[in-house]
C-alpha positions in Angstrom: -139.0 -68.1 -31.5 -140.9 -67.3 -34.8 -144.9 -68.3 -33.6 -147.1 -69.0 -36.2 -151.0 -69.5 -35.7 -151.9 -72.3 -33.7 -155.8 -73.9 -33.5 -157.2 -73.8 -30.3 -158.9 -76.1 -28.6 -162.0 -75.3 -25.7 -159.2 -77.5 -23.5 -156.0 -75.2 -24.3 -157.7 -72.5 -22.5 -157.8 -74.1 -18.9 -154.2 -73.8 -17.9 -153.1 -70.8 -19.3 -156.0 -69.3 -17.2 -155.5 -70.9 -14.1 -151.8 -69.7 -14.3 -153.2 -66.2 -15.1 -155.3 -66.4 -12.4 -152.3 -67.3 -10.1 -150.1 -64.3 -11.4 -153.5 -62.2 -10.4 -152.9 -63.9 -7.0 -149.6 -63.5 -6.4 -149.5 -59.4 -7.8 -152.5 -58.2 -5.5 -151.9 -60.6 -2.3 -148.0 -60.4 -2.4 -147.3 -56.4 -2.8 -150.6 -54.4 -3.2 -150.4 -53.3 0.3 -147.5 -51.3 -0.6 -150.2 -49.2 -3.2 -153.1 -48.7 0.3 -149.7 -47.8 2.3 -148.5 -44.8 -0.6 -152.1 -43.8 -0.4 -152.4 -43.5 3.7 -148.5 -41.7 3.9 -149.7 -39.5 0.9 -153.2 -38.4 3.0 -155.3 -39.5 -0.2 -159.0 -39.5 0.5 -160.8 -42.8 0.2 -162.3 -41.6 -3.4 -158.5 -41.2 -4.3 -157.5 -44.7 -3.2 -159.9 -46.4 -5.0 -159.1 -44.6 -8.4 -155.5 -45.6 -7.8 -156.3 -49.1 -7.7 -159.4 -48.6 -10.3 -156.7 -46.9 -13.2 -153.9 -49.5 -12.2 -155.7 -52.3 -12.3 -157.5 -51.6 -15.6 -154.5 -49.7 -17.1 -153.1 -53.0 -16.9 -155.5 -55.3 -17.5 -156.1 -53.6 -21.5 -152.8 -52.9 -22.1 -151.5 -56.5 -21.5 -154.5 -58.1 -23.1 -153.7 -56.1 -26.1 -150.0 -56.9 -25.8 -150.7 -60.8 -26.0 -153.5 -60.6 -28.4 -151.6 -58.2 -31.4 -148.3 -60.3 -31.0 -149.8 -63.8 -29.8 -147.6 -63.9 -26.8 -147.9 -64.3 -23.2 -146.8 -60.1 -22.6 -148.3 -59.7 -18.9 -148.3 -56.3 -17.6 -148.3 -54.6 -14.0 -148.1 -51.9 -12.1 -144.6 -50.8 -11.1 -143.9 -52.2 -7.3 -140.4 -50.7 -7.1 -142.1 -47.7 -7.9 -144.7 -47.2 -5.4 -141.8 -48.5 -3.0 -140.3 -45.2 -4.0 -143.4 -43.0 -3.8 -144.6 -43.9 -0.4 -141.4 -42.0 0.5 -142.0 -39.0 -1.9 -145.4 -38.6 -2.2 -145.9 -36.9 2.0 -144.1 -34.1 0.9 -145.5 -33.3 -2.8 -148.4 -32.1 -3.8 -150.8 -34.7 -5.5 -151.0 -32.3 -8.3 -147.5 -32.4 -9.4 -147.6 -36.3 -8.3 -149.7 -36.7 -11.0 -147.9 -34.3 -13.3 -145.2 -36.8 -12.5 -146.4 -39.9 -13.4 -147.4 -37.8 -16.8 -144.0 -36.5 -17.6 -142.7 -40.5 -16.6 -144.5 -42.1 -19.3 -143.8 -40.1 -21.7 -140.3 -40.3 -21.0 -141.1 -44.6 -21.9 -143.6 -43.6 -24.9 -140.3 -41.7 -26.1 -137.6 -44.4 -25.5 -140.2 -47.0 -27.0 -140.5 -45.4 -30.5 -136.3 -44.4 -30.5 -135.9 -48.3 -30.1 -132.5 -47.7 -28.3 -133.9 -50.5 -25.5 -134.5 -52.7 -27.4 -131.2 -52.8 -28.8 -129.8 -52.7 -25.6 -131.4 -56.2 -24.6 -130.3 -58.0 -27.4 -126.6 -57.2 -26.3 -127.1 -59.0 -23.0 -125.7 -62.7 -23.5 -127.9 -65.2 -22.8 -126.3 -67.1 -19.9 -126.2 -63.5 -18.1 -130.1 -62.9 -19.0 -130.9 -66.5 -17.4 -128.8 -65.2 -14.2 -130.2 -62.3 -13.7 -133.9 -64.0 -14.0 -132.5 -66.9 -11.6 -131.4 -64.5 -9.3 -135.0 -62.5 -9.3 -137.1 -65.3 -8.9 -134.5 -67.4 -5.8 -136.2 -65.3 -3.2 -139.6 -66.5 -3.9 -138.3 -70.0 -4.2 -137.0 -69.6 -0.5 -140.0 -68.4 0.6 -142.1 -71.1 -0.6 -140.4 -73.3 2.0 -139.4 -70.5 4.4 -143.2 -69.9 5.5 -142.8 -73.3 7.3 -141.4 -72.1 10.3 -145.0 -69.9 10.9 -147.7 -72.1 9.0 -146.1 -75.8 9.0 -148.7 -77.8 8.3 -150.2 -75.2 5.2 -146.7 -75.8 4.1 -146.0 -79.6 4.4 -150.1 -80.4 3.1 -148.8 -78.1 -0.6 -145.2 -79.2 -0.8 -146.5 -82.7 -0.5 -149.8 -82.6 -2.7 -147.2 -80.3 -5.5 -144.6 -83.3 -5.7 -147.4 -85.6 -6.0 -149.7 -83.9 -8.3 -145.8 -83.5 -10.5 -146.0 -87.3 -10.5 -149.3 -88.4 -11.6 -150.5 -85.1 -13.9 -147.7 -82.3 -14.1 -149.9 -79.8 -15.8 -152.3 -79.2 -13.5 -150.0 -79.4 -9.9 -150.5 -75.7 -9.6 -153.7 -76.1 -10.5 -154.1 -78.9 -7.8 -152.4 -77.1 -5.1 -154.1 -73.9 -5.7 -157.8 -75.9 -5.2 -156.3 -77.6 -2.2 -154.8 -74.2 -0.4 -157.9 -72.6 -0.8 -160.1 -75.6 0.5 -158.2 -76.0 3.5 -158.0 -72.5 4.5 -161.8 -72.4 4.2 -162.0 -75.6 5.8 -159.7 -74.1 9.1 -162.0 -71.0 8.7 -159.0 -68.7 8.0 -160.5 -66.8 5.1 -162.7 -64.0 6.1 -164.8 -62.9 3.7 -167.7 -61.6 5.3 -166.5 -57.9 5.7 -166.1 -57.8 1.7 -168.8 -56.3 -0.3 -169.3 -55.8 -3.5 -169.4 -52.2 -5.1 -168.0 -50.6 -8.3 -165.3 -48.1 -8.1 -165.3 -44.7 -9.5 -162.3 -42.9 -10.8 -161.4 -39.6 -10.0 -159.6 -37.2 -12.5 -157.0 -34.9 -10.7 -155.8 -32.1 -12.9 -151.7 -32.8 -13.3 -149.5 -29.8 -12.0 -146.0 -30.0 -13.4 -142.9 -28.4 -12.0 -138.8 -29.0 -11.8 -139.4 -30.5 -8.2 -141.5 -33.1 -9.1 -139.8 -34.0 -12.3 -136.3 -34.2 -10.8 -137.7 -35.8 -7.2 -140.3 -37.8 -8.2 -140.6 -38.3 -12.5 -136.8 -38.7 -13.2 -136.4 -41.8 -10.1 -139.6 -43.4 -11.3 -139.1 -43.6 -14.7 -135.4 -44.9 -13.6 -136.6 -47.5 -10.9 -139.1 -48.8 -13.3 -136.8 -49.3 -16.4 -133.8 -51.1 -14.5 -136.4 -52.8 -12.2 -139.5 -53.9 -14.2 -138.7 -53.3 -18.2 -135.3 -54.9 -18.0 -135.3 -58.3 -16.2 -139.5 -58.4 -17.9 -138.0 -59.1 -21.1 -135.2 -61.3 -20.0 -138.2 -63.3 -18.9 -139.7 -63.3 -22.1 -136.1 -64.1 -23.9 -135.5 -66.8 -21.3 -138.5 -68.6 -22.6 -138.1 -68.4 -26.5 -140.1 -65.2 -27.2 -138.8 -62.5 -29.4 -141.4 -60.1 -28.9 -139.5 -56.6 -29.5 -139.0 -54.4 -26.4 -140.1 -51.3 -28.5 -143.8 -51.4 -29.1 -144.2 -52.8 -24.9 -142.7 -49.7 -23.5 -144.7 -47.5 -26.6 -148.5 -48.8 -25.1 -147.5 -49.4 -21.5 -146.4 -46.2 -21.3 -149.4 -44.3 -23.6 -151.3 -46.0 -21.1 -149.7 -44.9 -18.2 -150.2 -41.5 -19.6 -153.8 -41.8 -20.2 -154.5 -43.5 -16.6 -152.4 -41.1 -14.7 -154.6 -38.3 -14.5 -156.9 -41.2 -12.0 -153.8 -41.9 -10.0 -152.0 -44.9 -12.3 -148.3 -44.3 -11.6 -146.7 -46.7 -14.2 -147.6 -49.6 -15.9 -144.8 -52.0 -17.6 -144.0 -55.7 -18.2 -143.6 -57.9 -14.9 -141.4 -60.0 -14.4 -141.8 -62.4 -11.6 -146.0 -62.8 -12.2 -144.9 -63.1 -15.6 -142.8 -66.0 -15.0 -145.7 -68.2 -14.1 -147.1 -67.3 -17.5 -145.2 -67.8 -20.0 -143.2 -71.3 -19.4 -144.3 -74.8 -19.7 -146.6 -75.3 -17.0 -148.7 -72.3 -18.2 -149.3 -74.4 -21.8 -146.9 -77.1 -23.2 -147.3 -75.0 -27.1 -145.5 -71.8 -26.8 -148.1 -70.6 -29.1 -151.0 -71.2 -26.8 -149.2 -68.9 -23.7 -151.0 -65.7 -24.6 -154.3 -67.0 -23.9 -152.7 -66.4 -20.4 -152.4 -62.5 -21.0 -155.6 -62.3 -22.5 -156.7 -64.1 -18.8 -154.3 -62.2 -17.0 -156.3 -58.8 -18.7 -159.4 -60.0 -18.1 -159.3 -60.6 -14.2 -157.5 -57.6 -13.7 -160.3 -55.3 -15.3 -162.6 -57.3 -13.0 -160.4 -56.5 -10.1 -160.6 -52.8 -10.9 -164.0 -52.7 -11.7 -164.9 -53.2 -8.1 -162.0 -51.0 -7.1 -160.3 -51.6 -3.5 -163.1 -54.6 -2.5 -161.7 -57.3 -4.5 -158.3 -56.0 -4.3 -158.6 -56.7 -0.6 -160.4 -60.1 -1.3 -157.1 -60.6 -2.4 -155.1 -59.9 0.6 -157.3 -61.4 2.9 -155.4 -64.7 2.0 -152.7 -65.6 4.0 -149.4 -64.5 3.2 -147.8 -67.8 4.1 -150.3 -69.5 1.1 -149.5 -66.6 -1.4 -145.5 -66.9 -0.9 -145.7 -70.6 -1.4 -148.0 -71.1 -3.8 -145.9 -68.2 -5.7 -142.4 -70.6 -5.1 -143.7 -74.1 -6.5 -145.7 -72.2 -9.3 -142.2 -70.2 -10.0 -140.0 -73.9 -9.5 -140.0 -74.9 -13.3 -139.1 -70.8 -14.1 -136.1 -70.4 -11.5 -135.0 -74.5 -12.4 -135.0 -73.2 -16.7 -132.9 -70.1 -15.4 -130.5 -71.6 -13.8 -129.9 -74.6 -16.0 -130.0 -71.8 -19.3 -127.3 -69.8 -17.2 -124.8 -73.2 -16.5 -125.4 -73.8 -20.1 -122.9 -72.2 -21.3 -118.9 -72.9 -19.9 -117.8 -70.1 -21.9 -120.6 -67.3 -20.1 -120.7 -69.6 -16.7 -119.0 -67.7 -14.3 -119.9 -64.2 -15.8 -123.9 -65.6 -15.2 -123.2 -67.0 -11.7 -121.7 -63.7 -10.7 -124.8 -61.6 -12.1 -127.2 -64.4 -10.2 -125.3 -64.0 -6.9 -125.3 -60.2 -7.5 -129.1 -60.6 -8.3 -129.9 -62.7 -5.2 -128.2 -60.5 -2.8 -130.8 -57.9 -3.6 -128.5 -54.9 -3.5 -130.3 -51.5 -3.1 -127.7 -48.6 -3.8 -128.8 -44.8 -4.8 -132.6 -45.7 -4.9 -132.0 -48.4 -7.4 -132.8 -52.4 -7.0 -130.9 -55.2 -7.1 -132.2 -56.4 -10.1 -130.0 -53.7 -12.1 -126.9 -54.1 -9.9 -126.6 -57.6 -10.6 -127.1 -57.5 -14.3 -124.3 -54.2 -14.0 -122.3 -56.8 -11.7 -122.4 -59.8 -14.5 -121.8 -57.2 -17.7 -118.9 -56.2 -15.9 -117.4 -59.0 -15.1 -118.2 -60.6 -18.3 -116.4 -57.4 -19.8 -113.0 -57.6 -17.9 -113.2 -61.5 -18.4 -114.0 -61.8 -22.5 -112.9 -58.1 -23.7 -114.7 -55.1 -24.7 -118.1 -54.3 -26.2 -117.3 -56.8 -28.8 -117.4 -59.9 -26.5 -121.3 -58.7 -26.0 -122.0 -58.1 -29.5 -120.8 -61.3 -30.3 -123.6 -63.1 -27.4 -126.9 -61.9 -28.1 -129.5 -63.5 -25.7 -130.5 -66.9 -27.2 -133.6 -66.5 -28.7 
């Protein structure tokens, strides 16, 4: 998809926001906890924590603001989840020092694989109908779980399913935006939002001198940089692929990972392109003109730099919110991604089974020598796809639709 300028309008700007504002929503209330959890395992002080969530948040925020803005696409960033996964179980047993050192050495390892271009390169091998799989097969498990919250929270449930199909009926664009307004109103309504512990106060970021050292680059640098490629980088720009945008892999991983490097010495561990919150951004639903979707990173930046701004309070303003609204509100505002995926991934009779298998293998959420599912199933689909079509040339000759 070639993008050429595009005149905006004061209206243009409403739903690409709101479905920033959702991907905000989804990040900090669906998996932050895991980044409070690192910090309580690792025996960070309270100063610490906050300039974890203070570097991440803004480290993000910029960097996928700028993204958008240079290449007038929605590119939204975050903060590696699989990674912080990984450190809670590292981070106990090595100094914070070197844990910094770490994250250092990490991003320069992405700075370094950005400017050789190899990734890139490597992406546009992948055919199309296994790209779609592998994003079908990411995003399922939120789909599930927008109806599997039922069985705890019915009645949240039911009220958003209900209101979602018939907000699709009368005004499409705005039944996320519908469903969002009526969450939050009933949840306020039920008095189920607690608010009144929160307040207010800007964070301050700490600098922690890096330590480097072969432990900490072969135990903690080496699996992050690893876990976040295969996990974040790789099925983030299947995302963008699946929805038209040709945005090269190269300068992403270049100014995610400069500013991992410049946000580590605060505590950032790595910044990269998302995949799932990205999902919500950059299809139909977040502007019907392609061209228009970046106003949703520019969003997407902006309420993340408010978010680290006032550090861990609005984070946890965040996570307040129940997590049966958060899952479903993430599955219908993820329908119209996983329905594309899997309809771009049939597509094709040729690719068909090859993408089924990498969806299946994606789905099952395989986790085998510290690495996610996410690479197992695309390694699953090339395979097959491989033994089924021929060698290398049978990808050369599919490059991801663009």
């Amino acid at each position: 998809m070639h993008l050429t300028p595009a005149r905006l309008q004061p209206a243009d700007f409403f739903a690409p926001t709101v479905a920033a504002l959702i991907s905000v929503l989804v990040n900090y209330g669906g998996t932050f906890v895991l980044v409070f959890q690192a910090a309580e395992l690792a025996q960070l002080t309270p100063a610490q924590t906050t300039s974890w969530v203070w570097a991440v948040s803004i480290g993000v925020g910029v960097t996928g603001a700028f993204l958008s803005f240079r290449y007038k696409a929605p590119i939204i960033t975050a903060w590696s989840t699989p990674g912080v996964a990984f450190l809670a179980t590292v981070m106990p047993f090595t100094p914070y020092g070197e844990v910094i050192g770490a994250y250092m050495l990490s991003a320069l390892g992405f700075i370094i694989l950005g400017l050789s271009g190899a990734f890139e390169k490597l992406v546009r091998m992948i055919p199309a109908g296994i790209a779609a799989g592998l994003l079908a097969g990411i995003l399922l498990q939120f789909g599930v779980n927008a109806f599997g919250g039922a069985s705890a929270d019915p009645l949240l449930v039911i009220v958003l399913v209900i209101c979602y199909a018939l907000l699709k009926r009368y005004t499409s664009r705005f039944a996320v935006v519908g469903i969002l307004v009526i969450g939050v109103t009933m949840l306020l309504a039920q008095q189920r939002i607690d608010v009144s512990a929160i307040h207010l106060s800007l964070a301050t970021p700490v600098f922690e001198t890096p330590r480097f050292s072969l432990h900490a680059l072969l135990g903690v640098a080496l699996p992050l940089f690893i876990i976040t490629l295969t996990g974040q980088y790789m099925p983030g720009m299947l995302v963008l692929r699946n929805d038209g945008y040709k945005t090269s892999a190269s300068p992403i991983l270049t100014v995610t990972g400069l500013g991992s490097l410049l946000m580590a010495p605060f505590g950032a561990h790595a910044f990269n392109l998302a995949a799932i919150t990205a999902a919500i951004c950059t299809g139909p639903d977040a502007h019907p003109d392609p061209r228009k979707r970046y106003i949703a990173g520019l969003a997407c930046g902006v309420f993340y730099v408010l978010v680290g701004t006032f550090g861990v309070t609005l984070a946890t303003l965040f996570m307040v919110l129940p997590k049966t609204f958060i899952t479903t509100l993430a599955g219908l505002a993820l329908l119209g991604a996983i329905g594309g995926s899997l309809a771009n991934a049939m597509a094709d009779a040729r690719t068909r089974e090859t993408a089924l298998i990498t969806f299946l293998a994606t789905a099952a959420n395989v986790t085998l020598l510290g690495v996610g599912g996410a690479f197992w199933g695309l390694a699953a689909g090339l395979t097959a796809h491989l033994l089924i079509h021929g060698g290398s040339r049978a990808l050369l000759g599919s490059p991801a639709k663009p």
